[in-house]
PyMOL CGO cylinders between C-alpha atoms (Angstrom):
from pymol import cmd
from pymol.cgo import CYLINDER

trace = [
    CYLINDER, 20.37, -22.03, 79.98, 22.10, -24.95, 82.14, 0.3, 1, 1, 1, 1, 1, 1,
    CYLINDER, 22.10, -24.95, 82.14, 18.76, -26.86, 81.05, 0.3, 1, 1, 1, 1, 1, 1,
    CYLINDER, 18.76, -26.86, 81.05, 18.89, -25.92, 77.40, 0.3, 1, 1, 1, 1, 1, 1,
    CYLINDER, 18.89, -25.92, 77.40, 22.64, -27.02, 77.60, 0.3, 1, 1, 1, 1, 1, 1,
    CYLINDER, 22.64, -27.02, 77.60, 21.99, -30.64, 79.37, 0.3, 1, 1, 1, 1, 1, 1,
    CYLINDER, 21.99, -30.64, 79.37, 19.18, -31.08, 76.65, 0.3, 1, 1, 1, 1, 1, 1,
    CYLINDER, 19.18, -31.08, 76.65, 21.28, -30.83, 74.05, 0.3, 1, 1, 1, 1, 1, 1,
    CYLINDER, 21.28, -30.83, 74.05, 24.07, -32.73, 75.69, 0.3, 1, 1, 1, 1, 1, 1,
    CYLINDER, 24.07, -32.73, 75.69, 21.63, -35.69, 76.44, 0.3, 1, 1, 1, 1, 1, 1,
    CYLINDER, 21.63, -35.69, 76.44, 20.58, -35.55, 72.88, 0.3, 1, 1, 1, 1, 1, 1,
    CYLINDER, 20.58, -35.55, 72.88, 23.65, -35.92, 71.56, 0.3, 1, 1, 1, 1, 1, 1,
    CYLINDER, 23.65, -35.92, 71.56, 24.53, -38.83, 73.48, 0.3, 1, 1, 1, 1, 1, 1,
    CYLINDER, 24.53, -38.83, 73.48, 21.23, -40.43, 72.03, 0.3, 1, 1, 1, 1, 1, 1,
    CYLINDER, 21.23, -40.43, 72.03, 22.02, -39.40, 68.66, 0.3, 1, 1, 1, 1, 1, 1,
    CYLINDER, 22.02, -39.40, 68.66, 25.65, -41.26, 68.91, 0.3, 1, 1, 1, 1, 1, 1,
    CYLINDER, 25.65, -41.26, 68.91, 23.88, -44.16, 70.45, 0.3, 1, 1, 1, 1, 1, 1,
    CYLINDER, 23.88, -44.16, 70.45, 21.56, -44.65, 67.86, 0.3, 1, 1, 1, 1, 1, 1,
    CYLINDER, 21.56, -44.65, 67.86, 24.00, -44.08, 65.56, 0.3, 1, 1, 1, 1, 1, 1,
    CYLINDER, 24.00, -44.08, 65.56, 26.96, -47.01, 66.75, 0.3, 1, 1, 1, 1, 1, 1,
    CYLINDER, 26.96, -47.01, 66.75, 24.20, -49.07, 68.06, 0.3, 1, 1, 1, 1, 1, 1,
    CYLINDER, 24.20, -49.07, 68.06, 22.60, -49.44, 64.46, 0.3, 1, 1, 1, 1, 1, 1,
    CYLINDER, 22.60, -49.44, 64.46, 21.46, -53.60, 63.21, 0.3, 1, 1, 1, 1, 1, 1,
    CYLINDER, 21.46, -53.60, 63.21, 22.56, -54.34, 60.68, 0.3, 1, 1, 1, 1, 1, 1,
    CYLINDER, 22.56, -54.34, 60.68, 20.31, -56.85, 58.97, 0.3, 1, 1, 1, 1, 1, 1,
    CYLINDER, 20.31, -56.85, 58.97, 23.54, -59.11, 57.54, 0.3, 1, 1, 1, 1, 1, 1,
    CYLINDER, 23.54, -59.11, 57.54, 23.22, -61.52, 59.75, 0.3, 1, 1, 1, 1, 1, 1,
    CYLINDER, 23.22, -61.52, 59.75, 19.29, -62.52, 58.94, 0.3, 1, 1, 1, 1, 1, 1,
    CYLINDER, 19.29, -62.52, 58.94, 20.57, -62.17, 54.96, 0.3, 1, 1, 1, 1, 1, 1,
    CYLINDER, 20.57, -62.17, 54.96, 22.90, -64.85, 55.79, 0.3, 1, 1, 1, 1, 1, 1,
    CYLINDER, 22.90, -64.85, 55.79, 20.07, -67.07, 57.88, 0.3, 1, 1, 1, 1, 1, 1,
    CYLINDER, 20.07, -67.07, 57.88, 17.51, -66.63, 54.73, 0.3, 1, 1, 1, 1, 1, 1,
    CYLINDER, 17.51, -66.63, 54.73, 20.49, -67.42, 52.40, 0.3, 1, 1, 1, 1, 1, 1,
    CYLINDER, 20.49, -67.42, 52.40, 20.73, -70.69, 53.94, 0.3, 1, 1, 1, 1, 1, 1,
    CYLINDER, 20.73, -70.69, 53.94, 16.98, -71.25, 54.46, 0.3, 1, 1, 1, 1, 1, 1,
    CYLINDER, 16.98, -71.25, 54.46, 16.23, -70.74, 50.78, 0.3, 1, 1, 1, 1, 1, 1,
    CYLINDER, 16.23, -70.74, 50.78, 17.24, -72.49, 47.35, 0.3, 1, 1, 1, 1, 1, 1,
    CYLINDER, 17.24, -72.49, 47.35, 18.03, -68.78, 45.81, 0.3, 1, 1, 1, 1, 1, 1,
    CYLINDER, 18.03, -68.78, 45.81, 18.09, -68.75, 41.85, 0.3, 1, 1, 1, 1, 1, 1,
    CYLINDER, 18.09, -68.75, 41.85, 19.54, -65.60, 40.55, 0.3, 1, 1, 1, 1, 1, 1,
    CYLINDER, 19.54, -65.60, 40.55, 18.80, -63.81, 37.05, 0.3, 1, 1, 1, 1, 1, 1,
    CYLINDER, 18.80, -63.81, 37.05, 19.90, -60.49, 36.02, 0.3, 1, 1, 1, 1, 1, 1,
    CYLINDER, 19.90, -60.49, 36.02, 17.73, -57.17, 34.74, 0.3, 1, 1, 1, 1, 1, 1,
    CYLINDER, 17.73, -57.17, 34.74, 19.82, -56.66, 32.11, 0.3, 1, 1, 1, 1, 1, 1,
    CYLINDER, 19.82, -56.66, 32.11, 19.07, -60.33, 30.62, 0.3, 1, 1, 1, 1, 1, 1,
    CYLINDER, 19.07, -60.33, 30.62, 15.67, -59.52, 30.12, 0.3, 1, 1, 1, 1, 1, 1,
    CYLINDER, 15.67, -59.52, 30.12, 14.21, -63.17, 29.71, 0.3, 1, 1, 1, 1, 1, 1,
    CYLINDER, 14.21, -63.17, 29.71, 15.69, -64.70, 32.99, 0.3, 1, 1, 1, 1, 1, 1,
    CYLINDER, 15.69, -64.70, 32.99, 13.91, -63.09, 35.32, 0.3, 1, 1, 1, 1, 1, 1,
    CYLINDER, 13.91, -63.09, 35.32, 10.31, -63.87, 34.81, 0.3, 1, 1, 1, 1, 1, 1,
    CYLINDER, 10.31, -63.87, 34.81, 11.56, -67.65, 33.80, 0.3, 1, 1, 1, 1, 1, 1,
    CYLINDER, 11.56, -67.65, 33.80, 13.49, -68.17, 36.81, 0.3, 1, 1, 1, 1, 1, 1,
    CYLINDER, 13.49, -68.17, 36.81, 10.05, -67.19, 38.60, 0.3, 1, 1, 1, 1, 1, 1,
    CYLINDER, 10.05, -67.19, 38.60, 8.27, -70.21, 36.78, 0.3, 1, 1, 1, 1, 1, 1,
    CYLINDER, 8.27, -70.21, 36.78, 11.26, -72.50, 37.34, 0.3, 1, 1, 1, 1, 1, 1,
    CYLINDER, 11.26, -72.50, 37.34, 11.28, -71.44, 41.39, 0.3, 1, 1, 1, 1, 1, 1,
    CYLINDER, 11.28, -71.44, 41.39, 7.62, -72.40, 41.05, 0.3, 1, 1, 1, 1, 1, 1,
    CYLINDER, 7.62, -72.40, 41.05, 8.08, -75.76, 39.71, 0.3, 1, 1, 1, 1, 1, 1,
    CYLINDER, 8.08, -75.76, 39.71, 11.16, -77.07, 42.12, 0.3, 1, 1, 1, 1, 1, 1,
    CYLINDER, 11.16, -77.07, 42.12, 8.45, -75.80, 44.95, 0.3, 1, 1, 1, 1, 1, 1,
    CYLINDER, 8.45, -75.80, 44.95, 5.96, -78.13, 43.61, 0.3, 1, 1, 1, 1, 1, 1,
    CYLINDER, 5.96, -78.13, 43.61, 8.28, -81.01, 43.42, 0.3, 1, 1, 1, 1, 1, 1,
    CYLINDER, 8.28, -81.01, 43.42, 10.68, -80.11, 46.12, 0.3, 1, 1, 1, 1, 1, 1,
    CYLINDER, 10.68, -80.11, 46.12, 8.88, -78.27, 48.79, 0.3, 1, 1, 1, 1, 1, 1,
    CYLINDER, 8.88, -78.27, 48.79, 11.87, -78.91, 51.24, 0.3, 1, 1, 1, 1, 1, 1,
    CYLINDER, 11.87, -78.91, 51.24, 14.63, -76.70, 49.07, 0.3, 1, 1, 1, 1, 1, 1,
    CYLINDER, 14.63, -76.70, 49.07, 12.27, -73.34, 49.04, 0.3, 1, 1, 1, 1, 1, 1,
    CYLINDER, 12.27, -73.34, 49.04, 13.11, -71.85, 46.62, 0.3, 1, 1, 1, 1, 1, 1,
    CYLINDER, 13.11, -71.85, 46.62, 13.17, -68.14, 45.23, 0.3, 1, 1, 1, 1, 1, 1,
    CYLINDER, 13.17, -68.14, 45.23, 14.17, -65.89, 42.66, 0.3, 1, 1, 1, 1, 1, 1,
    CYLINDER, 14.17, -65.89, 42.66, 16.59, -63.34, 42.96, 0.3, 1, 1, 1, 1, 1, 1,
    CYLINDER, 16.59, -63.34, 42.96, 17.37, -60.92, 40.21, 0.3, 1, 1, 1, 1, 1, 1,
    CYLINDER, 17.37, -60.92, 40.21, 20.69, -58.96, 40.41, 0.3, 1, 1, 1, 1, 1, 1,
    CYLINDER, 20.69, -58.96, 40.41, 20.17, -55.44, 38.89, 0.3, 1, 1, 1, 1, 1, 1,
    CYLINDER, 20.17, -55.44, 38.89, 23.38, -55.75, 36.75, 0.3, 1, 1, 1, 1, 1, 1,
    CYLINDER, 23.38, -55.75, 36.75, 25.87, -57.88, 35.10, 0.3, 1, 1, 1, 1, 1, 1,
    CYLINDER, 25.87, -57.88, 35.10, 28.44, -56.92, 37.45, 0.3, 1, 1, 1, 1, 1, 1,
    CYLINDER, 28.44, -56.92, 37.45, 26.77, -57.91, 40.42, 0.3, 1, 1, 1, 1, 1, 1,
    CYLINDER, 26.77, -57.91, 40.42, 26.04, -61.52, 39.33, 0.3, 1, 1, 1, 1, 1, 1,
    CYLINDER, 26.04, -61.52, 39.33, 29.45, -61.82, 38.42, 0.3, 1, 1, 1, 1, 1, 1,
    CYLINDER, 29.45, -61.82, 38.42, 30.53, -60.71, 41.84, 0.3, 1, 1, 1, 1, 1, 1,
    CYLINDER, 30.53, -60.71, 41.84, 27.68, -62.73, 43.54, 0.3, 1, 1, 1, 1, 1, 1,
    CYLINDER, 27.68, -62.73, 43.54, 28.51, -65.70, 41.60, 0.3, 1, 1, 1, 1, 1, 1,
    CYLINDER, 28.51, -65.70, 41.60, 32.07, -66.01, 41.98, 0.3, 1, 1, 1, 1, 1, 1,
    CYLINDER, 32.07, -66.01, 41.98, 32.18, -65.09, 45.36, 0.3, 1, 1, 1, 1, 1, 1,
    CYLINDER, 32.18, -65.09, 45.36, 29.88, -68.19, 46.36, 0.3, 1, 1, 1, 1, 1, 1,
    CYLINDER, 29.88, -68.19, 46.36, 27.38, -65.74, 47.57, 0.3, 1, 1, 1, 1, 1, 1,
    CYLINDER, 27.38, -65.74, 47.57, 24.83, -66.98, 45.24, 0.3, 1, 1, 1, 1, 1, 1,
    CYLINDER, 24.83, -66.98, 45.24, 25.15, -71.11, 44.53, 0.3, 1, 1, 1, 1, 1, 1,
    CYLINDER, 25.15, -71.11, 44.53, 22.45, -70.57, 41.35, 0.3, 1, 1, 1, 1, 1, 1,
    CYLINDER, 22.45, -70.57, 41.35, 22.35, -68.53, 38.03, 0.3, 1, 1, 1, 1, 1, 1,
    CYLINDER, 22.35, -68.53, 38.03, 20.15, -68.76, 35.27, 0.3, 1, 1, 1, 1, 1, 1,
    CYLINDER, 20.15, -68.76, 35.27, 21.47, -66.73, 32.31, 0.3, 1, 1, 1, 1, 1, 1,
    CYLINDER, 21.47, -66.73, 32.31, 20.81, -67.19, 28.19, 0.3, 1, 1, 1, 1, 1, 1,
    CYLINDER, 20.81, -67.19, 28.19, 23.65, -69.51, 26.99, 0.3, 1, 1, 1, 1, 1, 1,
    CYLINDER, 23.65, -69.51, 26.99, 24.97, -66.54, 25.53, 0.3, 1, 1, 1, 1, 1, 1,
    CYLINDER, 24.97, -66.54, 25.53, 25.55, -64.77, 28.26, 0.3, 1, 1, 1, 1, 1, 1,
    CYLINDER, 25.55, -64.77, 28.26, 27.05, -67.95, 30.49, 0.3, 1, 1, 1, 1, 1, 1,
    CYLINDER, 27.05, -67.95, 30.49, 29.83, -68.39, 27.72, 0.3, 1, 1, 1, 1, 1, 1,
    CYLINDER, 29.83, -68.39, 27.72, 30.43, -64.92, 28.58, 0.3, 1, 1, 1, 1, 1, 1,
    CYLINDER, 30.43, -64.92, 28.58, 30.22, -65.32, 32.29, 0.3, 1, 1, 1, 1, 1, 1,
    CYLINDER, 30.22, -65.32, 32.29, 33.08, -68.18, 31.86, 0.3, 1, 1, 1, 1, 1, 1,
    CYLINDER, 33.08, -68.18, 31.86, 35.06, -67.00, 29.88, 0.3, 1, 1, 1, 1, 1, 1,
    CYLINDER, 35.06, -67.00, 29.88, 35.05, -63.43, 31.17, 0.3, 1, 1, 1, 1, 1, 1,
    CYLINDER, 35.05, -63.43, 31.17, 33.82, -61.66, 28.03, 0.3, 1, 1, 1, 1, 1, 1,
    CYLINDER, 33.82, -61.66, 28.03, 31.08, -59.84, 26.42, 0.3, 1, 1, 1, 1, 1, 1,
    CYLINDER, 31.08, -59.84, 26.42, 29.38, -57.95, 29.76, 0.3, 1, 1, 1, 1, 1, 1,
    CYLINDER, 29.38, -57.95, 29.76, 31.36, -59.83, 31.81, 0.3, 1, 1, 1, 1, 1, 1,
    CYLINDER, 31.36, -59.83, 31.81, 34.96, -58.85, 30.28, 0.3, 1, 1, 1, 1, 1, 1,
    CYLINDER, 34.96, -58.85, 30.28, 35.38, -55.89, 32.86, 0.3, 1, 1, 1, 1, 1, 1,
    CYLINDER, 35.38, -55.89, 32.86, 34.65, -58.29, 35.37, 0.3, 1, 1, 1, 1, 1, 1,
    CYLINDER, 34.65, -58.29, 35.37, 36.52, -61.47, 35.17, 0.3, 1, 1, 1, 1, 1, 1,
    CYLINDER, 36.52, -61.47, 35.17, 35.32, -65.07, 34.59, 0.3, 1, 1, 1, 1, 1, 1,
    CYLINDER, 35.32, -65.07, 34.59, 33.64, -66.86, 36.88, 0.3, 1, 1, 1, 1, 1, 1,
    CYLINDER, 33.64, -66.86, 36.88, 33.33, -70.34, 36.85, 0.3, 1, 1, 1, 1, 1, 1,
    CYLINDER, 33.33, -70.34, 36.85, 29.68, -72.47, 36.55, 0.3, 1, 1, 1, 1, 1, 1,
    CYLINDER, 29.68, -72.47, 36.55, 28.61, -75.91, 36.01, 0.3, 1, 1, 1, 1, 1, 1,
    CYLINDER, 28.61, -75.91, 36.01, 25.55, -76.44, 34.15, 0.3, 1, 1, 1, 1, 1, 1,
    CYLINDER, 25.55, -76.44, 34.15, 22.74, -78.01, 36.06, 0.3, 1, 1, 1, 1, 1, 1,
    CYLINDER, 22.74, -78.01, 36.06, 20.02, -78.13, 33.32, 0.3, 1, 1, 1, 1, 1, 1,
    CYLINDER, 20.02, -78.13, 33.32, 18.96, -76.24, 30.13, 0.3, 1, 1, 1, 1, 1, 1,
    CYLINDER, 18.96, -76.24, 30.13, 15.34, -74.49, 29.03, 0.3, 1, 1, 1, 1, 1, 1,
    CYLINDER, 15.34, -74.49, 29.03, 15.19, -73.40, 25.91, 0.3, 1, 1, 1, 1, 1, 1,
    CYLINDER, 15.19, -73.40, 25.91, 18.22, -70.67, 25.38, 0.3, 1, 1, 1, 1, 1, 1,
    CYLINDER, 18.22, -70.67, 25.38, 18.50, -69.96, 28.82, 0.3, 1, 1, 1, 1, 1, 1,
    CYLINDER, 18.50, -69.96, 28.82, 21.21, -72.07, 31.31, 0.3, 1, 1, 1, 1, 1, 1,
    CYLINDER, 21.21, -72.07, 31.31, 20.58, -72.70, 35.01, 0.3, 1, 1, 1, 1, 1, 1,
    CYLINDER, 20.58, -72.70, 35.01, 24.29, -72.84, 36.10, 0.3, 1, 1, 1, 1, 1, 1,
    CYLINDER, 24.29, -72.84, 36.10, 25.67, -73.67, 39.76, 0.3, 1, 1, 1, 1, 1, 1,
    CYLINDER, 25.67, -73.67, 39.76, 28.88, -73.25, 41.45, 0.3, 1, 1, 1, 1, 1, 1,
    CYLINDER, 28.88, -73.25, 41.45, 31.79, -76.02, 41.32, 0.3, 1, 1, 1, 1, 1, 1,
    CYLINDER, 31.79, -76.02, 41.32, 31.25, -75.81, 45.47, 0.3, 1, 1, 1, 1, 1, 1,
    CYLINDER, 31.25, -75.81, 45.47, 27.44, -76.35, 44.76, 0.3, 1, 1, 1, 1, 1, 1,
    CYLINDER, 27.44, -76.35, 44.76, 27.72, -79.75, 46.54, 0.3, 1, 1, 1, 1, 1, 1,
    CYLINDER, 27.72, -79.75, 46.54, 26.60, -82.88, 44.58, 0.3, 1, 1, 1, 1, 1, 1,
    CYLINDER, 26.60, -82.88, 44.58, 23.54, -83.75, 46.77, 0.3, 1, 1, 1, 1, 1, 1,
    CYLINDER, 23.54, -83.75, 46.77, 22.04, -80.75, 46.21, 0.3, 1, 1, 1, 1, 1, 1,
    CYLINDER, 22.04, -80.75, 46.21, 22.80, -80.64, 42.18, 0.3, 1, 1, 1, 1, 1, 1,
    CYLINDER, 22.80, -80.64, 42.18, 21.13, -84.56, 42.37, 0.3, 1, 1, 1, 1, 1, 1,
    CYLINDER, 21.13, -84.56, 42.37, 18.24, -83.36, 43.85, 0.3, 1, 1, 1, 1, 1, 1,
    CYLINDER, 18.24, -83.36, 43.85, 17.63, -80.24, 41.82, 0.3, 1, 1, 1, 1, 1, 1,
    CYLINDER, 17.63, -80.24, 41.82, 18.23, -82.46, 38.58, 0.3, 1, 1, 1, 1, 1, 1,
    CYLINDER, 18.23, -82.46, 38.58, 15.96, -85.28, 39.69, 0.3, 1, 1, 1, 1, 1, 1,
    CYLINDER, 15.96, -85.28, 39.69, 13.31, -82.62, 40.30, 0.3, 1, 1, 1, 1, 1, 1,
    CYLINDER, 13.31, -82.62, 40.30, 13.51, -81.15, 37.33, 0.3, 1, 1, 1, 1, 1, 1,
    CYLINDER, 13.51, -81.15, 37.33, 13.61, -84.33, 35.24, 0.3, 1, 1, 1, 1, 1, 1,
    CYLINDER, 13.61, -84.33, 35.24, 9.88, -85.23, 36.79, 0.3, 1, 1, 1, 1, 1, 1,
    CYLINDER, 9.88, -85.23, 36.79, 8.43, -81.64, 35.77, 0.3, 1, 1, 1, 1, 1, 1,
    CYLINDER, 8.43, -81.64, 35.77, 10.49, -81.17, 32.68, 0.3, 1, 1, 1, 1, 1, 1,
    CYLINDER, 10.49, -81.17, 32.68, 7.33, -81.73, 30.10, 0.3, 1, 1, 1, 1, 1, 1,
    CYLINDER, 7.33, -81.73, 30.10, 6.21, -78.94, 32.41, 0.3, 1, 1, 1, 1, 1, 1,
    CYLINDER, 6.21, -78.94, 32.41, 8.72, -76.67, 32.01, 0.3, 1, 1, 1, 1, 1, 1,
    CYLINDER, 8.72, -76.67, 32.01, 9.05, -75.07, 28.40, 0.3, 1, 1, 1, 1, 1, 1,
    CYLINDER, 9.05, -75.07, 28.40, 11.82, -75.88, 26.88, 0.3, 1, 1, 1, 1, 1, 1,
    CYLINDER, 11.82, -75.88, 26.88, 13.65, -77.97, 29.73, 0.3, 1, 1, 1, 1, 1, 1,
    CYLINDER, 13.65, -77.97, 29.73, 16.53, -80.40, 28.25, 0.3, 1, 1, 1, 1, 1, 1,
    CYLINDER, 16.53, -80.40, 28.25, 19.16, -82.39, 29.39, 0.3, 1, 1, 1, 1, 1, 1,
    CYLINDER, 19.16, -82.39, 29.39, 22.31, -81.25, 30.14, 0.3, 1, 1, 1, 1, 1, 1,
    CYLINDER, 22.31, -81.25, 30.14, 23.31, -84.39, 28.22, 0.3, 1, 1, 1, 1, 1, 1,
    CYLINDER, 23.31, -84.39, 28.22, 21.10, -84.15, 24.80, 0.3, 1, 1, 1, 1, 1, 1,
    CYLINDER, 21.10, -84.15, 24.80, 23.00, -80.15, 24.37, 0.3, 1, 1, 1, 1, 1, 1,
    CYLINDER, 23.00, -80.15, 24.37, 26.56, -79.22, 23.18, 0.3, 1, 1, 1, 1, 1, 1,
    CYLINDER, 26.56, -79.22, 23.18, 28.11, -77.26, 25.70, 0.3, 1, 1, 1, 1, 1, 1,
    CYLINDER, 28.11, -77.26, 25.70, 31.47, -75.69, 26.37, 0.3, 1, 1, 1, 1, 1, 1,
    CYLINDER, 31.47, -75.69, 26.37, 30.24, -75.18, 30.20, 0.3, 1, 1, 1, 1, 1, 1,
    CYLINDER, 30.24, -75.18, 30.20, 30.92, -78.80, 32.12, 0.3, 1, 1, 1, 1, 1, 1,
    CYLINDER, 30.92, -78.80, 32.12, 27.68, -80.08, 33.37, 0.3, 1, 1, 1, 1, 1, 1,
    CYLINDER, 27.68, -80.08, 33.37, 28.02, -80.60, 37.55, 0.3, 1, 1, 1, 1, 1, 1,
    CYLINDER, 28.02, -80.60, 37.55, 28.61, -83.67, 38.75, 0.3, 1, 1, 1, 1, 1, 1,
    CYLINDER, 28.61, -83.67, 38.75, 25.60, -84.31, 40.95, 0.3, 1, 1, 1, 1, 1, 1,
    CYLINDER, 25.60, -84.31, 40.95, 23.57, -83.07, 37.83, 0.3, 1, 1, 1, 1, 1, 1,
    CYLINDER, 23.57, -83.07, 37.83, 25.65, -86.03, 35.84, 0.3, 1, 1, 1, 1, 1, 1,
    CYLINDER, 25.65, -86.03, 35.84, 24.63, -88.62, 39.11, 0.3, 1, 1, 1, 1, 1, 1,
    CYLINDER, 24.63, -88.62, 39.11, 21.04, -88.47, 38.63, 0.3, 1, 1, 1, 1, 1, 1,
    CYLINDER, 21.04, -88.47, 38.63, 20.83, -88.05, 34.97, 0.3, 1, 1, 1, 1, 1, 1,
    CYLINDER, 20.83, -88.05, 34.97, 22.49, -91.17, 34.91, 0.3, 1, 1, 1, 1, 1, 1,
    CYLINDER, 22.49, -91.17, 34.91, 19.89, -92.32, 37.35, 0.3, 1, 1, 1, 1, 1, 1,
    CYLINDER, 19.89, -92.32, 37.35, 23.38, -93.28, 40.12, 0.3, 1, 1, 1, 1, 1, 1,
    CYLINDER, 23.38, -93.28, 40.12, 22.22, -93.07, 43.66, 0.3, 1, 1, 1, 1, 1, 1,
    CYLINDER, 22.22, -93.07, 43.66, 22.06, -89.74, 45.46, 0.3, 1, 1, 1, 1, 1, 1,
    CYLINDER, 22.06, -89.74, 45.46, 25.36, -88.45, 47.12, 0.3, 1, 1, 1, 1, 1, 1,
    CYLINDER, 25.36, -88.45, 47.12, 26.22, -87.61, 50.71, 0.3, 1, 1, 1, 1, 1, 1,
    CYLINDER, 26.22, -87.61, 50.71, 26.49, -84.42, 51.66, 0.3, 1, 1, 1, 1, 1, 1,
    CYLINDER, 26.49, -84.42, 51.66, 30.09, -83.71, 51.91, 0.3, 1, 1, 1, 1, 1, 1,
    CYLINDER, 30.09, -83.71, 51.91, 30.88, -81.56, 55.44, 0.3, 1, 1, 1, 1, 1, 1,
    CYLINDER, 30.88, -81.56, 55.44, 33.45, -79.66, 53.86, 0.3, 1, 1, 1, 1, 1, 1,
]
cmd.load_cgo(trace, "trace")
């Protein structure tokens, strides 16, 4: 009985261990984060996802160094909440739904606004960035995509499209062929 009793006892104390002891993989999230140029889409906007796997594609080819990949959020909510919260620096979304994200309406109205910067049009969908999104990295995304952008269908200018979203200010730098930017250490 005393040996049943210390089994279980010993067990236990395994079974807590393993439980407070458990990794959390956060920390590597954060590391790939940083590692990778992530472009999110969203399920529920039903053309971003496979385009935003042919965009990631193309800024491999021409800018090996940013490696990129796609990320697709499952829901409207979560981009909003990945997007505002700097989490994710890169959304592609059909201009529709990036008024929406702006302005906090349409799927977004439960959700607040969030704000975006246009980096560069394909088509009816918008690849948007965050204001923080710093201006080096906007240049070199933009310059990228101005070499492939008989490659890419649809790709336009943020400059050649009416917009109500403000078009980043790195993305203006190189479309206006200025030199590229520092990277502020803010």
């Amino acid at each position: 009985m005393k040996l049943k009793k210390s089994f279980f006892t010993i067990l236990t104390y395994i079974f807590i261990y393993l439980i407070f002891s458990a990794h959390s993989p956060w920390g590597q999230y954060l590391a790939y984060r940083e590692q990778h140029l992530l472009i999110m889409s969203v399920r529920e906007d039903a053309p971003t996802y496979p385009f935003s796997k042919t965009l990631v594609e193309a800024i491999n080819k021409e800018l090996p160094e940013a490696s990129a990949r796609p990320a697709r959020a499952r829901d409207f909510r979560r981009v909003q909440s990945l997007f505002s919260t700097n989490q994710m620096p890169l959304v592609l979304l059909s201009k529709k739904n990036a008024n929406h994200m702006v302005k906090g309406s349409g799927p977004f109205k439960s959700f607040g606004s969030a704000d975006a910067m246009v980096v560069y049009y394909f088509g009816d969908l918008v690849l948007l960035a965050q204001p923080s999104f710093p201006d080096k990295f906007a240049w070199l995304i933009t310059k990228a995509l101005m070499n492939i952008e008989n490659d890419l269908k649809d790709a336009k200018s943020p400059l050649k499209v009416k917009s109500k979203i403000e078009t980043h200010p790195g993305t203006i730098m190189a479309l206006n062929n200025e030199k590229m930017p520092e990277l502020d250490n803010q």
